[in-house]
C-alpha positions in Angstrom: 118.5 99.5 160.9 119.8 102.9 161.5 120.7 104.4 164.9 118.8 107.2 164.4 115.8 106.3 161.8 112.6 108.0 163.0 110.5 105.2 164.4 106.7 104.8 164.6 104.9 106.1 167.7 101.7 104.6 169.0 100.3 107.1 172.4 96.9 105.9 173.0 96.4 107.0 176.1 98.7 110.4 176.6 100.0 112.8 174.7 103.3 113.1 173.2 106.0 116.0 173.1 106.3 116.8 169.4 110.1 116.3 169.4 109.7 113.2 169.8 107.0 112.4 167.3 109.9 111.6 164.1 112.9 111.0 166.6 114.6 108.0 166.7 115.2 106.0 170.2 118.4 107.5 170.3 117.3 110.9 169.9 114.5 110.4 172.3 117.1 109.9 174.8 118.6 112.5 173.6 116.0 115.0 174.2 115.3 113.4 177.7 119.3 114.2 178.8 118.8 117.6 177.8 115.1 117.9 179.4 116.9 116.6 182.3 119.4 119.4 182.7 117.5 122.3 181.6 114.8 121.2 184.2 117.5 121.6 187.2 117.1 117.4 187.7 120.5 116.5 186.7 123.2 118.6 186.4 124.5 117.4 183.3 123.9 113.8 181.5 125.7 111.9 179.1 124.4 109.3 176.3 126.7 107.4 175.1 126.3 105.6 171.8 128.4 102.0 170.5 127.7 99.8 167.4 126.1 97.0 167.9 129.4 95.4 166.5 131.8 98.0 168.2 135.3 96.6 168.3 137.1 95.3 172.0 138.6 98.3 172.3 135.3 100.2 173.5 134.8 102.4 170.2 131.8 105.1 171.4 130.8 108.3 170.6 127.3 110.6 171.1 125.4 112.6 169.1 125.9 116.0 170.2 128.2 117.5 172.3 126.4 118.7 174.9 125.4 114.9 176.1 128.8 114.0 175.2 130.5 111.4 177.5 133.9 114.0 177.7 131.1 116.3 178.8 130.0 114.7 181.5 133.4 113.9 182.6 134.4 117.1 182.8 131.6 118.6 184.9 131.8 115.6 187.1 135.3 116.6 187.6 134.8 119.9 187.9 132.3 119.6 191.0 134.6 116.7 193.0 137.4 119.4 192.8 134.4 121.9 194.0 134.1 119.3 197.0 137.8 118.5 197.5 138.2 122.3 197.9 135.0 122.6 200.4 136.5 119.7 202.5 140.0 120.9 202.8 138.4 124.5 203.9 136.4 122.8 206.0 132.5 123.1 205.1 130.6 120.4 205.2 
């Protein structure tokens, strides 16, 4: 089965975004990450994808870059150096 195969939606009872409609779970998540950001929830998100039979090493990757796991790294870095500097000036 593919990672990223569009899979079959059953909604009932609500009403679905149409990016989601042909996605695959992966994209799904996808989309949510980046609803997540651009909605001021999270300030950035990070999906991180294996293989099923990914080697001990911890072989990953994502889909896009802008959910990438370097991504998120980097912006969480970014804002505990943002603290670090706050604390040593002395705001709270």
């Amino acid at each position: 089965m593919s990672r990223t195969r569009g899979v079959r939606l059953e909604a009932p009872h609500f009403d679905v975004f149409p990016e989601f409609v042909s996605a695959s779970y992966l994209q799904r998540y996808d989309i949510l990450c980046h609803k997540l950001v651009l909605e001021n929830l999270y300030t950035h998100a990070a999906l991180v994808t294996t293989e099923r039979d990914s080697d001990p090493a911890g072989t990953h990757g994502s889909l896009n870059q802008s959910t990438s796991l370097l991504g998120f790294a980097s912006a969480f870095a970014g804002h505990v150096a943002a603290c670090a500097t706050a604390q040593t000036r002395g705001a709270p």
